[in-house]
N, C-alpha and C positions, 0 to 999 in steps of 0.2 A: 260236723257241720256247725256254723257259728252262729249263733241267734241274731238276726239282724234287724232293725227295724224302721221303716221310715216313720221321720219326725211329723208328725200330723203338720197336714200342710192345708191352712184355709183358702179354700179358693170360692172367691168374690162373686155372686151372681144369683137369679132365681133360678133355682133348680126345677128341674120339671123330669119330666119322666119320657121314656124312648117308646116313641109313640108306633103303632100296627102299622106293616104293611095296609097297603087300600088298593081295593082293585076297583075298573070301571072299564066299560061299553066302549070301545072306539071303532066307528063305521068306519070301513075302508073300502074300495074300489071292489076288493073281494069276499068282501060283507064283514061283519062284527067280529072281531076278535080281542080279548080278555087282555089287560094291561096292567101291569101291577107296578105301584109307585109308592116309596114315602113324604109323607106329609111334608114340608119346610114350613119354619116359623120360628119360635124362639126352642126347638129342644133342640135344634141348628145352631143357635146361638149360643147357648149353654155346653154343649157339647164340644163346641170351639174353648172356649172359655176354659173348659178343662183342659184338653188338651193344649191350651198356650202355656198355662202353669204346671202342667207335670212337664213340658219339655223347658220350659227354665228351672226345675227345679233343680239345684245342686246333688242330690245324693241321688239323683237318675243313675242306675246302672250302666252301666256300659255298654253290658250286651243285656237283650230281656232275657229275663229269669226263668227257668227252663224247671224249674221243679215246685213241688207243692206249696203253695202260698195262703195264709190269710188278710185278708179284708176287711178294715171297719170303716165305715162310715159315716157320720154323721152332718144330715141335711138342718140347714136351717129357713125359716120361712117367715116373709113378714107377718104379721096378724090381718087379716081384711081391714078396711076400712071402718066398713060397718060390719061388725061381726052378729051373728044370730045370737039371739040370748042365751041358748044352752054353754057357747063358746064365749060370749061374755061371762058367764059366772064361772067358768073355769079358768079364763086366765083371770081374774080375781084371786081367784081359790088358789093359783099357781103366782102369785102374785111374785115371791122373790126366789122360783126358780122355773125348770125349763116345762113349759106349756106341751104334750104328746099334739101331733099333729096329724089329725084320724082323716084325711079327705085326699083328695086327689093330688100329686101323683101317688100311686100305687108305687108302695117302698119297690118291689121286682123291677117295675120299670125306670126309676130312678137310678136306682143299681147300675140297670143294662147301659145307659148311657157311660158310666164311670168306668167299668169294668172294660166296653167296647173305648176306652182311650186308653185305658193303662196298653189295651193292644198295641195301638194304633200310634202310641210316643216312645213304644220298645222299653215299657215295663216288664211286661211279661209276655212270653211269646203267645200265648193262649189265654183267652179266660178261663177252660177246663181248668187251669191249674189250680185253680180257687179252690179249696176243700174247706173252707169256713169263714164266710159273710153275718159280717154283722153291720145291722142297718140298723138307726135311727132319725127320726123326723121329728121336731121341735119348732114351735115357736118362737121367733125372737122376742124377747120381753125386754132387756134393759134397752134406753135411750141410749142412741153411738152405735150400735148393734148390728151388722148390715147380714143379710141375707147369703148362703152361700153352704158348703160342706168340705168338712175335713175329710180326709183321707190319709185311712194309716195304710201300709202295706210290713206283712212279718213272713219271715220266712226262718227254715232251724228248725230245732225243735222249742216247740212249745211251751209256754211257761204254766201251762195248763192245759189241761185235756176242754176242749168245748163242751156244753152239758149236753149235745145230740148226740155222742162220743158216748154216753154211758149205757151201760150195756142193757136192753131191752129182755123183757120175760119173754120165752117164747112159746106161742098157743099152739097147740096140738088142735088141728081143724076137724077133727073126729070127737073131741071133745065138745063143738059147737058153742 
């Protein structure tokens, strides 16, 4: 099998994270019954946004990829306007490179949006396929810089084992 890999591809937008199921009360004629809905708003927006540029992307498969794949992706995020002062002296302190971005969205549900379109544009027929995610969340820092995340996708073998991949000691539970 031939190592293959897509060319990191920046797609343009504020990324946000794939927000919970919500449930809620709705009276009816035959009294209260349980409703479950997702939220609409901008992870609606952004989740569109991806999937318009993975389905214009040139090296789209043809048919989705039906066996074990990895994932990198890298989010990017404007700074606040006014940012709190702990994150003021860090982007200082990160002054000419990339600023870690510790706050909401939660990298998982970031993910879930990105992974839920590679389905959904016939990247890959499953997100199961996934056997190793890599995510990062950064600051945009230079001026020109716009908000948005890459997306790799590899499949093949490997050009390296993932370090989850390395083999774990194993405790004997009578040892305590």
């Amino acid at each position: 099998m031939a190592h293959w890999v897509l060319e990191s591809r920046f797609i343009v937008g504020e990324p946000c994270g794939q927000p919970r199921p919500r449930a809620r009360v709705v009276h009816t004629g035959r009294g209260p019954i349980a409703s479950v809905y997702h939220p609409r708003g901008t992870a609606l927006q952004w989740r569109r946004a991806v999937e318009r540029a993975l389905l214009r992307d040139p090296s789209r498969p043809w048919a989705p990829l039906d066996q074990p794949v990895q994932v990198s992706i890298v989010l990017a995020f404007l700074p606040p306007k006014n940012p709190q002062k702990v994150l003021r002296e860090r982007l200082r302190e990160y002054a000419d490179s990339s600023v870690p971005h510790t706050s909401k969205p939660d990298v998982d549900n970031a993910a879930k949006i990105i992974l839920d379109a590679l389905v959904t544009t016939g990247w890959l027929r499953d997100d199961s396929l996934v056997y190793s995610l890599r995510i990062a969340k950064y600051y945009v820092q230079q001026p020109g810089n716009r908000p948005g995340c890459s997306v790799e996708v590899a499949y093949g073998k490997p050009h390296e084992a993932p370090d989850t991949e390395r083999e774990m000691p194993v405790h004997d539970s009578a040892d305590g």
